[in-house]
N, C-alpha and C positions, 0 to 999 in steps of 0.2 A: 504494500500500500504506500508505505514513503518514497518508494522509484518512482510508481507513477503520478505521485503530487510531483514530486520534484523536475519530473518531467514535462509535466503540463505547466510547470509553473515555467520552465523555460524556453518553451512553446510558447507560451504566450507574450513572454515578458516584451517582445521586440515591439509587437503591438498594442501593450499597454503604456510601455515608454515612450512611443510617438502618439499618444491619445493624450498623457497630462499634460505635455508641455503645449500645444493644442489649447485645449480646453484653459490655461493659463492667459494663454496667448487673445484669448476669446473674452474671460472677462476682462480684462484690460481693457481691450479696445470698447467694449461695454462698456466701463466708466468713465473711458476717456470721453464718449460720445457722451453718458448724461453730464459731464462737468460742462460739456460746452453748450449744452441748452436748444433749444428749440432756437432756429434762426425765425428771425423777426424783420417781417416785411416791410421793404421799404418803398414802396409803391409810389408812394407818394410824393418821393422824390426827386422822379425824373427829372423837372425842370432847374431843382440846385443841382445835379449830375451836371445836366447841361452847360451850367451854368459857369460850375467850378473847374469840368473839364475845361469848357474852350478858353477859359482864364488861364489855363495852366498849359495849352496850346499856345495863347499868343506869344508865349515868351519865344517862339522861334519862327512866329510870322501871321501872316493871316490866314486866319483860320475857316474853314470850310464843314460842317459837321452834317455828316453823309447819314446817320441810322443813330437813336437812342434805344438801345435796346433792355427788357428785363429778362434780362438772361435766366437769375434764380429768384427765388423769394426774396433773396437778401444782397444782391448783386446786379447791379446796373452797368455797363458797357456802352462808350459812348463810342463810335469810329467817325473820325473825318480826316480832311489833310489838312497842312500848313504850307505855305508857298512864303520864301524869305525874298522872293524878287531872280535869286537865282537857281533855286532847284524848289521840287514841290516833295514832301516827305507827309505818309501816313500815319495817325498816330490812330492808340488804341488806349482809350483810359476807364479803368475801372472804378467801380465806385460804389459805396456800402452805404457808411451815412456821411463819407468823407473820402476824395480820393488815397486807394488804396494801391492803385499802379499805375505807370502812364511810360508806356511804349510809343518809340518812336522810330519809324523805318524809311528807308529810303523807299523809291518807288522806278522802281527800273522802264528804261524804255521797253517797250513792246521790240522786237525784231524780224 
């Protein structure tokens, strides 16, 4: 009877040992997610989005703003371009209840 506990026990151990560390790995991300809460809509804020982006466009020319979009519940994206007189560059700025990124790219000729 003890050969084959001992047996089974090492039978199984491979796939009990990749199930706790797993199952660890699982609450975690579980807390992590309730510590950060329910994201809270910001719908409402299109027009400060709008707003704050192309203020944070001028600083590299005049600014042209193509699409405001609500991407997620809690996430606004503004795209348009800037033209400084010598090249035109697209920019792409996100925005939550305050800009949170603001990319800026060239914009290649067509060939």
């Amino acid at each position: 009877m003890k050969r084959s506990t001992l047996l089974l026990m090492l039978v199984s151990a491979p796939a009990v040992s990749g199930c706790v560390p797993m199952m660890a790995a699982s609450a975690v991300s579980m807390v992590a997610e309730g510590a950060r809460g329910t994201p809270v809509s910001n719908e409402g804020l299109g027009s400060q989005a709008r707003d704050d982006c192309t203020r944070q466009a001028a600083q590299y020319g005049t600014v042209d703003v193509i699409d405001v979009e609500q991407h997620r519940i809690d996430l606004i994206i503004v795209w348009g371009t800037v033209d400084d007189g010598k090249q035109k560059r697209s920019f792409e700025c996100d925005f939550k209840t305050k800009i949170t990124a603001f990319k800026l790219r060239p914009i290649r000729a067509q060939q």
